[in-house]
C-alpha positions as CSV (number, residue, x, y, z in Angstrom):
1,X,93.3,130.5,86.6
2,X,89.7,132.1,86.2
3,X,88.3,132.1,89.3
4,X,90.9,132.2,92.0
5,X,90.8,134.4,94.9
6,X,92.3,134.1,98.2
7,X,90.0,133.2,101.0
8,X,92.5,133.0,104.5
9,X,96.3,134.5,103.8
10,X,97.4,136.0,107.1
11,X,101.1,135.7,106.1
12,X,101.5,136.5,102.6
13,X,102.2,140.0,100.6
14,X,99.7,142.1,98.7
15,X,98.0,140.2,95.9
16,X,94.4,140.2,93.6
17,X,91.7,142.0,95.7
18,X,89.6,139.5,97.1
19,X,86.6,141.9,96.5
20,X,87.4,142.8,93.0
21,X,85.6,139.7,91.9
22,X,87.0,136.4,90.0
23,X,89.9,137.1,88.0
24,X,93.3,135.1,86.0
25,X,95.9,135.6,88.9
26,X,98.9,136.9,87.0
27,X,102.1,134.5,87.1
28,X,104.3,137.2,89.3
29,X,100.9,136.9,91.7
30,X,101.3,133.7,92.0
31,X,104.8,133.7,92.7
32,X,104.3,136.2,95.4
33,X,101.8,134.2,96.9
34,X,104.1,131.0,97.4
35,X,107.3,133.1,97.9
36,X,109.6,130.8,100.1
37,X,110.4,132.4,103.6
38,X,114.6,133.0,104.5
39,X,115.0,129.6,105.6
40,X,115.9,129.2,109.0
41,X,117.1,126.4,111.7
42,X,120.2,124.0,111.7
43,X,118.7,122.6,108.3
44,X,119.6,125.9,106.6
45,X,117.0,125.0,104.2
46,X,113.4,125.5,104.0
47,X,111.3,121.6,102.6
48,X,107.7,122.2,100.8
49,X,106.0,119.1,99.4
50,X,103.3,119.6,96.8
51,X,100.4,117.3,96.8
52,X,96.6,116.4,95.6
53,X,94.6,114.6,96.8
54,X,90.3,114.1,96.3
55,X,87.7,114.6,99.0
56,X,87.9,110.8,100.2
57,X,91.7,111.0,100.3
58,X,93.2,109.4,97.0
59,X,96.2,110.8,96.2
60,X,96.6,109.4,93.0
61,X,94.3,107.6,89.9
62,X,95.2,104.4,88.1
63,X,98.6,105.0,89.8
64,X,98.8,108.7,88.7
65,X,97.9,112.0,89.9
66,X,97.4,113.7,87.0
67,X,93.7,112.4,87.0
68,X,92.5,113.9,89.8
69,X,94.5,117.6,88.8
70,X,93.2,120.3,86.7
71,X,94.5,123.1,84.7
72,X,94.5,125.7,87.7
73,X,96.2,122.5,89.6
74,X,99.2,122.8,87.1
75,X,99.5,126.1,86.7
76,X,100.5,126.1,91.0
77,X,102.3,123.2,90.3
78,X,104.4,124.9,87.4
79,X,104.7,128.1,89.9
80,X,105.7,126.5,93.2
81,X,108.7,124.2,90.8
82,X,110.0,127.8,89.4
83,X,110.4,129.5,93.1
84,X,112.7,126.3,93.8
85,X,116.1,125.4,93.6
86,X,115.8,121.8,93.5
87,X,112.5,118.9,93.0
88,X,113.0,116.3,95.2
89,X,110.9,113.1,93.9
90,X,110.9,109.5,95.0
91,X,112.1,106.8,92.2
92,X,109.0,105.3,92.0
93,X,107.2,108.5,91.1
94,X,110.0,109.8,89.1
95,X,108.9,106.3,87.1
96,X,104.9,106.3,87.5
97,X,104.7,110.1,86.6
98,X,107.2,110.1,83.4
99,X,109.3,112.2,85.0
100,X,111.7,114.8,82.4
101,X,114.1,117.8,83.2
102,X,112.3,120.7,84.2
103,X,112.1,123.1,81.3
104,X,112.9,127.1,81.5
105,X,110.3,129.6,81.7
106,X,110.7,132.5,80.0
107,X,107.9,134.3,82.3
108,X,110.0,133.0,85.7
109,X,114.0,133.8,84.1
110,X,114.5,136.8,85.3
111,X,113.1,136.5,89.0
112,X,115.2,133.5,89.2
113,X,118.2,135.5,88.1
114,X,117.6,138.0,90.6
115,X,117.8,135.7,93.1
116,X,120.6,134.0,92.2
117,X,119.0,130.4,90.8
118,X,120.2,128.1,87.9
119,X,117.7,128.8,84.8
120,X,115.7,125.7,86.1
121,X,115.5,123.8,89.5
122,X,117.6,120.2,89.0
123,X,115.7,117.2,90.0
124,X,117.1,115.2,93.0
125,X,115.7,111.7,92.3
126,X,115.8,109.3,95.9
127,X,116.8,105.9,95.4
128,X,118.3,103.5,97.2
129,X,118.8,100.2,94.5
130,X,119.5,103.2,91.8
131,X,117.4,100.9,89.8
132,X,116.9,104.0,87.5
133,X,116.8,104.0,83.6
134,X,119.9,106.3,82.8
135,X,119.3,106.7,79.2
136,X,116.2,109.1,79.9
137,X,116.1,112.6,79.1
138,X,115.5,113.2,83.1
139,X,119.2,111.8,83.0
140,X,120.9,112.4,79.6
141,X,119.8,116.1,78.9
142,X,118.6,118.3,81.9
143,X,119.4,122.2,81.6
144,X,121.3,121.6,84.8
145,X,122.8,118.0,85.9
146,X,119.7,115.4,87.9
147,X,120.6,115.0,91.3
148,X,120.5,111.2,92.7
149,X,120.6,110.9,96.1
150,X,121.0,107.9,97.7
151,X,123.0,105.8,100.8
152,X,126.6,104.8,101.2
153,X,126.1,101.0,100.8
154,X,124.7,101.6,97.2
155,X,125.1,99.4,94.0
156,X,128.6,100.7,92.7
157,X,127.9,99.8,89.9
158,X,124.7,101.6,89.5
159,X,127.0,104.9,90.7
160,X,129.1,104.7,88.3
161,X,125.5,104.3,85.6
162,X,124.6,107.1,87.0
163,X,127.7,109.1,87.0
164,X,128.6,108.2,83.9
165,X,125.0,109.5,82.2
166,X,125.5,112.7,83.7
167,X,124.0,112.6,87.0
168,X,125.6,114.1,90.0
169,X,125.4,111.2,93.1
170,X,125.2,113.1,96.3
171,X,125.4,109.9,99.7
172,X,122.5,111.1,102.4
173,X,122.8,107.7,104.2
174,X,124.9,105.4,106.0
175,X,123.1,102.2,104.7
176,X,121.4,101.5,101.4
177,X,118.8,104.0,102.1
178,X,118.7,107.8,102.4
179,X,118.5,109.5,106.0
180,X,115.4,112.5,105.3
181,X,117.7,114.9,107.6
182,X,120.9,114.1,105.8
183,X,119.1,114.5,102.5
184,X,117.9,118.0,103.0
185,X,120.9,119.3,104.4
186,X,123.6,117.5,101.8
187,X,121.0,119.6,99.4
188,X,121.3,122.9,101.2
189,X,125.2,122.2,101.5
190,X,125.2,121.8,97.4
191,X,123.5,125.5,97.8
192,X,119.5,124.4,97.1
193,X,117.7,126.3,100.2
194,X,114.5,126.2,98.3
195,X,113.3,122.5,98.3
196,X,110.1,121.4,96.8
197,X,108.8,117.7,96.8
198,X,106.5,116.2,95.3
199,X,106.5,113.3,96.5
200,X,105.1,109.9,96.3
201,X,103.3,109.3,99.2
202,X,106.4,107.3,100.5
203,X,108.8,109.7,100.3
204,X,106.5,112.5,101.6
205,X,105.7,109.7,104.7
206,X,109.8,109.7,105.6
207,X,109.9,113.4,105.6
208,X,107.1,113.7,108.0
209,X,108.3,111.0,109.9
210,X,111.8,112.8,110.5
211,X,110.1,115.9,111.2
212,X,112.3,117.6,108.0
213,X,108.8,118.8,106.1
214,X,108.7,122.6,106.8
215,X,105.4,123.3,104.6
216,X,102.6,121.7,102.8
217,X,101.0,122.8,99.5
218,X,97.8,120.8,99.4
219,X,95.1,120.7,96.4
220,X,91.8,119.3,97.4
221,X,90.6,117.8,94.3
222,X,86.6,118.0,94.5
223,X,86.7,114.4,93.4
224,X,85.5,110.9,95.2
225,X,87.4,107.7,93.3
226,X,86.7,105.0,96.1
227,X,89.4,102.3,96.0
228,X,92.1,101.5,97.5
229,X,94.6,104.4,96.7
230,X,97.6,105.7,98.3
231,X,97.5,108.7,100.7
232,X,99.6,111.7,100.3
233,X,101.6,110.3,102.8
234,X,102.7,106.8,103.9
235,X,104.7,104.8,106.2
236,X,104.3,103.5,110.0
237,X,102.3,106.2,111.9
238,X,103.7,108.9,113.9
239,X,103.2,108.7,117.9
240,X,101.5,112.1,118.1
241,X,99.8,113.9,115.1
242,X,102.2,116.6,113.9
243,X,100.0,120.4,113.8
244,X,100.5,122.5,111.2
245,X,99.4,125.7,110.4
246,X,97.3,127.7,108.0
247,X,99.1,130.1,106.0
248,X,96.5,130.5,102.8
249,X,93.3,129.4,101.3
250,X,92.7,129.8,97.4
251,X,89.8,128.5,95.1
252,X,88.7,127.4,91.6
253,X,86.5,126.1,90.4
254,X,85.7,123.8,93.3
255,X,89.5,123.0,94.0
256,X,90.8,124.3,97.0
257,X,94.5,125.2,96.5
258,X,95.4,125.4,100.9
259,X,99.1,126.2,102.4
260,X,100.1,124.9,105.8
261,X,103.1,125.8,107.8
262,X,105.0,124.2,110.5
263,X,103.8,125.1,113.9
């Protein structure tokens, strides 16, 4: 990234000097920028959701995000999926965005050795029909198995798709559907204490919802698309407006790259 600098961090490390003027943040800045904190609570886990959305609040283009990104977008995007253990995505993003296995970095290998992580973060894909296409990549060749969470009362037969391609079927739900809480701690239970999702809106709604969602990484895309596009979030309102914090500002280029914590 040329021109990012950090404009509020009151919580994170060392990194560039604000005052040394624009500059390409190194990866292993980056990193230390978005480290995860030593999860803490009953959860045992700590949940980050990584979003954009433009000025006038679409969270998505012709059904995609990618529109609305940019290259310094994706470089925080490729950053915040190698500090985690496990990418937690919805099924209809999994199938809007083209989702694939999450490749290995040779610039990220050995800080995810060090602390203990699979080459790659798996993919934990939330569905509750498991109307998923099993013969994908996503499914067939991932450096570690996909992760398909869903509820008790699923499709067996679907289960058995999914097992059989390769998947690994964790049950986070009583019915058909997935129970946010459950989800996040069957993950931390499988040993993923560093969860990143990105998402859609509906899924990112449900974690809010159930109060789960421990951080959010927002990109403001200096964009206006007008329509009728999803939110970052959706789903019924909640009673009272959860606060959350400021942990960090960055810039580039007119995007702003913001961190909030939980209260």
């Amino acid at each position: 990234m040329r021109r990012l600098f950090p404009v509020i961090d009151p919580t994170a490390g060392p990194g560039p000097d604000p005052d040394g003027g624009d500059r390409e943040w190194s990866l292993a800045e980056l990193a230390q920028a978005y480290a995860y904190p030593a999860p803490d609570g009953p959860r045992g886990a700590w949940l980050r959701a990584n979003m954009v959305s433009t000025l006038d609040g679409a969270a998505q283009h012709d059904g995609r995000s990618q529109p609305i990104s940019s290259a310094a977008d994706m470089r925080v995007f490729g950053t915040l999926r190698a500090l985690a253990d496990v990418v937690v995505a919805g099924a209809e993003t999994v199938r809007q965005e083209g989702y694939r296995p999450a490749r290995a970095r040779a610039e990220f290998a050995e800080a995810r050795r060090a602390a203990g992580q699979s080459p790659v973060p798996a993919v934990a894909v939330v569905s509750a029909s498991l109307e998923l296409d099993f013969s994908l990549p996503l499914f067939t060749s991932p450096l570690v198995p996909t992760l398909v969470l869903t509820g008790a009362a699923a499709p067996q037969d679907r289960v058995t798709a999914a097992e059989k391609a390769g998947a690994r079927v964790v049950i986070a739900g009583d019915g058909t559907g997935v129970d946010p809480a459950r989800a996040v701690r069957a993950l931390a239970g499988l040993g993923h204490t560093r969860l990143l999702t990105e998402g859609g809106p509906r899924l990112l709604g449900q974690f809010v919802a159930a109060g789960v969602l421990d951080e959010l990484c927002l990109t403001v895309s200096p964009m206006l698309t007008a329509g009728d596009a999803q939110r970052i979030a959706g789903g019924p309102p909640l009673t009272v407006p959860r606060r959350f914090a400021l942990a960090s500002l960055l810039e580039e280029e007119g995007f702003l790259f913001s961190r909030y914590r939980r209260d």
